[in-house]
C-alpha positions in Angstrom: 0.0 0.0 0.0 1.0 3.9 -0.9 2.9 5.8 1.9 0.2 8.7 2.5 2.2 11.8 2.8 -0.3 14.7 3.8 0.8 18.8 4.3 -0.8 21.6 5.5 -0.1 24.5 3.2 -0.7 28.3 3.3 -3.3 28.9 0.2 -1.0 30.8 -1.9 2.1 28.4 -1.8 2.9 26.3 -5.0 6.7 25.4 -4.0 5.8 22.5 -1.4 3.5 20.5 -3.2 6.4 20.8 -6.3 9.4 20.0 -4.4 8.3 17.9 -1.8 6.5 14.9 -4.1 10.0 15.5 -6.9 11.6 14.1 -4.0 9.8 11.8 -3.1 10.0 10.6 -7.1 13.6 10.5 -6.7 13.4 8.0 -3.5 10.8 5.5 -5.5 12.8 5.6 -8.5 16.0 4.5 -6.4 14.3 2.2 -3.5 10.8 1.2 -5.1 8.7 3.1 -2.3 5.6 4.4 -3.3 3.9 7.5 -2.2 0.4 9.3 -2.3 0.4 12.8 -1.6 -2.3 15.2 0.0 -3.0 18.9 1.2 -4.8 21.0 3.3 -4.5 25.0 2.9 -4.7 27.7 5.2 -5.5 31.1 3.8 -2.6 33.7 3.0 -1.6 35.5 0.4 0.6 38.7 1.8 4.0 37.1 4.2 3.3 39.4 6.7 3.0 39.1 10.8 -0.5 39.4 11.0 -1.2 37.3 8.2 0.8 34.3 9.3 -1.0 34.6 12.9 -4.6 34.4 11.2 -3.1 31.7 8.4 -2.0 29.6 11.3 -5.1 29.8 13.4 -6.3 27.2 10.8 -3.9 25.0 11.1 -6.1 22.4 13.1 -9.1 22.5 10.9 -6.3 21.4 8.2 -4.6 18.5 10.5 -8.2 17.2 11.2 -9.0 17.1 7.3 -6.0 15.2 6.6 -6.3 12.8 9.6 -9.7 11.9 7.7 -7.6 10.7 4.7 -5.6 8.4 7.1 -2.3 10.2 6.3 1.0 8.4 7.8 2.7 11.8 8.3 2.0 15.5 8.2 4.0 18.3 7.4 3.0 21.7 8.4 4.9 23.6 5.2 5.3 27.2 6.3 8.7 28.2 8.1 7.9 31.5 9.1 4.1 31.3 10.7 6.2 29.3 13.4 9.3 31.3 14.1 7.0 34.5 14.2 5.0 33.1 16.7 7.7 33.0 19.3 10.6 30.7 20.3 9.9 27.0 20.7 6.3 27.4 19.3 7.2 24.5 16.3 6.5 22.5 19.8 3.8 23.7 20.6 2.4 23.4 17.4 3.5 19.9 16.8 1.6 18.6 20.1 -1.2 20.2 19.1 -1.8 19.0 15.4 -0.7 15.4 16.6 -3.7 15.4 19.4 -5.9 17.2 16.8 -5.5 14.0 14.6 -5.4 11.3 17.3 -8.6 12.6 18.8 -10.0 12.1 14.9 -8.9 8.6 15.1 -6.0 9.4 12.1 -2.9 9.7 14.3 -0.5 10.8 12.6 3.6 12.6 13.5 3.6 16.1 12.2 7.0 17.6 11.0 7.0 21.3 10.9 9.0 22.9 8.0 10.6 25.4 11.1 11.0 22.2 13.5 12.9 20.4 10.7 15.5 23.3 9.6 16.5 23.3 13.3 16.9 19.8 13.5 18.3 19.1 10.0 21.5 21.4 11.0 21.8 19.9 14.2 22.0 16.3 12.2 24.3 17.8 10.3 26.3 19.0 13.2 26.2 22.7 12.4 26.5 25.8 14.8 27.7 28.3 12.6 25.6 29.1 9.4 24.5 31.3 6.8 20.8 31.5 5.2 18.6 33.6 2.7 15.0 34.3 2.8 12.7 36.0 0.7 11.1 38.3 4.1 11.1 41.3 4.6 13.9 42.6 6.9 12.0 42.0 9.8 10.7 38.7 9.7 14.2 37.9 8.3 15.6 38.9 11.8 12.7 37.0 13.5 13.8 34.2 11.8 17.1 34.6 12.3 16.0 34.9 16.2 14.3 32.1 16.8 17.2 29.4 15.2 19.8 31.2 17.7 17.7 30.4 20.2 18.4 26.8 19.0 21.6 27.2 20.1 22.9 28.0 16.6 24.6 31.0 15.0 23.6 32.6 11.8 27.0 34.6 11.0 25.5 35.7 7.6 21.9 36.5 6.2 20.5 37.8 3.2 16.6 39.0 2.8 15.2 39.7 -0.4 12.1 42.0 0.9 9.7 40.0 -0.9 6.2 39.9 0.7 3.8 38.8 -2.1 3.6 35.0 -1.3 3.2 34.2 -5.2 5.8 36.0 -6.6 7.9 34.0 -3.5 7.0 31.0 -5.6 7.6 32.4 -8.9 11.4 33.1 -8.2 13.9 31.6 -10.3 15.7 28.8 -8.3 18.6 29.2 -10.1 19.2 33.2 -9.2 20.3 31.3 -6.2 23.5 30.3 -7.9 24.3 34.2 -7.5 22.3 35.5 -4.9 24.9 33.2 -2.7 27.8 34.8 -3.5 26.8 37.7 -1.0 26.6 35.2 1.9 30.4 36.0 4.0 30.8 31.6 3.8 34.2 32.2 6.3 33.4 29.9 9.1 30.2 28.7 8.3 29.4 24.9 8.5 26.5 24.4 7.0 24.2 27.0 4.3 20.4 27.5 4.2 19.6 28.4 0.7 16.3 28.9 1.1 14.8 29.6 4.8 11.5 29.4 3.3 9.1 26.0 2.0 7.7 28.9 -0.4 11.2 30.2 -2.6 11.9 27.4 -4.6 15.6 26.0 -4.4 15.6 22.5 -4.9 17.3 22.8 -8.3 20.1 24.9 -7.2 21.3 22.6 -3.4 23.4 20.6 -5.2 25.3 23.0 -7.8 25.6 25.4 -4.5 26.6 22.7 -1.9 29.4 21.2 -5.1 30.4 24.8 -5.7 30.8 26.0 -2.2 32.5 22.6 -0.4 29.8 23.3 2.5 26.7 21.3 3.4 23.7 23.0 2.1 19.9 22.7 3.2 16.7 24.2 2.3 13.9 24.5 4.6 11.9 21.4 2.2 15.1 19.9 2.0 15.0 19.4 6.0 11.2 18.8 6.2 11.5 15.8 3.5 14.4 14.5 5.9 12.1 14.8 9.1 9.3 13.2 7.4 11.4 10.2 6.0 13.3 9.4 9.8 9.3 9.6 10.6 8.4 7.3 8.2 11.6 5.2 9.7 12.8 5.2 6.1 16.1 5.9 4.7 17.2 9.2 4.7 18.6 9.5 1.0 17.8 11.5 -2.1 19.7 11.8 -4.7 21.1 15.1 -5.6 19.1 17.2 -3.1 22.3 18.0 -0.5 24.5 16.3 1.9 21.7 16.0 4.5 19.8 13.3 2.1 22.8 11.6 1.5 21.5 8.7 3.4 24.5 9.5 6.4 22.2 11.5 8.9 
């Protein structure tokens, strides 16, 4: 029987349900898995404070949907919702989806996209990174908070001051390829290339992590490696970064 893999997604995101089931293609291809694939959205169009808040006050209408469909894992694909809503809250959010579903009878693990960055680095071992993300400056520096409260450093950040979620989606994952060149890499162990599931990236981890000699991770990158140790499956997809080489 399919692996049901089930996310909750803000309404306006169209990188998730792209690069999350490409690598999940990638792992059937090589290990002969097979997975079904299923959303539920939560209103937002603008990436702004309040509008995360309201976007994430539906986040338990959305588990409860996808605990009808009998998923075997959620992910809750939207980074910043979280780490605006104060440190530790990918915790508190976790909990509460997973009783939301258990109480439906469809118990499920939930694997945040912002609970799966933090513990993708740490797998990897890193305490001293650099990251970009299409916020504003502000929610950039939220961001940026809330992982140092980890117990990691971010030595270098870049924000592109985009707030339109769809034009988030619409970037080039290429422009990557440049836009890291204005990261300061001295020191660093480990790069985010995209600290948001919105800004796709997924084409560009593997030129960037070849180009740059350092580990490099996306914030889908490190939810499709929380979901698979979920799943108790093998963490490896090919050409998608050192953290789904299959050694973490």
């Amino acid at each position: 029987m399919p692996i049901r893999i089930g996310q909750i997604v803000p309404s306006s995101n169209t990188t998730m349900e792209t690069e999350i089931p490409a690598m999940l293609r990638r792992f059937e291809a090589r290990t002969g898995h097979s997975f079904t694939f299923h959303s539920s959205r939560m209103r937002m169009k603008k990436v702004t404070k309040e509008e995360l808040a309201a976007m994430d006050a539906e986040s338990e209408r959305c588990a409860l949907e996808l605990s009808d469909a009998r998923v075997d894992v959620m992910g809750y694909a939207c980074l910043v919702a979280i780490m605006s809503a104060g440190h530790g809250y990918h915790r508190t959010s976790r909990t509460r989806l997973e009783a939301r579903a258990a109480e439906n009878g469809g118990a499920a693990p939930v694997v945040t996209s912002a609970g799966a960055l933090i513990e993708g680095l740490q797998a990897l071992n890193a305490r001293r990174i650099g990251l970009i993300a299409p916020y504003s400056p502000a929610l950039t520096e939220l961001v940026v908070q809330y992982i140092e409260a980890e117990g990691l450093t971010v030595s270098s950040h870049i924000a592109l001051n985009v707030t339109d979620n769809l034009e988030v989606g619409a970037r080039d994952p290429l422009a990557l390829l440049d836009i890291v060149d204005g990261l300061d890499l001295t020191g660093l162990d480990a790069v985010v290339l995209s600290a948001c599931v919105q800004m796709p990236s997924l084409a560009a981890i593997q030129p960037v992590q070849d180009r740059i000699g350092l580990p490099v991770v996306s914030a889908a990158v490190c939810t499709m490696f929380g979901m698979l140790k979920a799943l108790g499956l093998e963490t490896s997809v090919p050409d998608a970064g050192a953290l789904l080489s299959g050694r973490y």
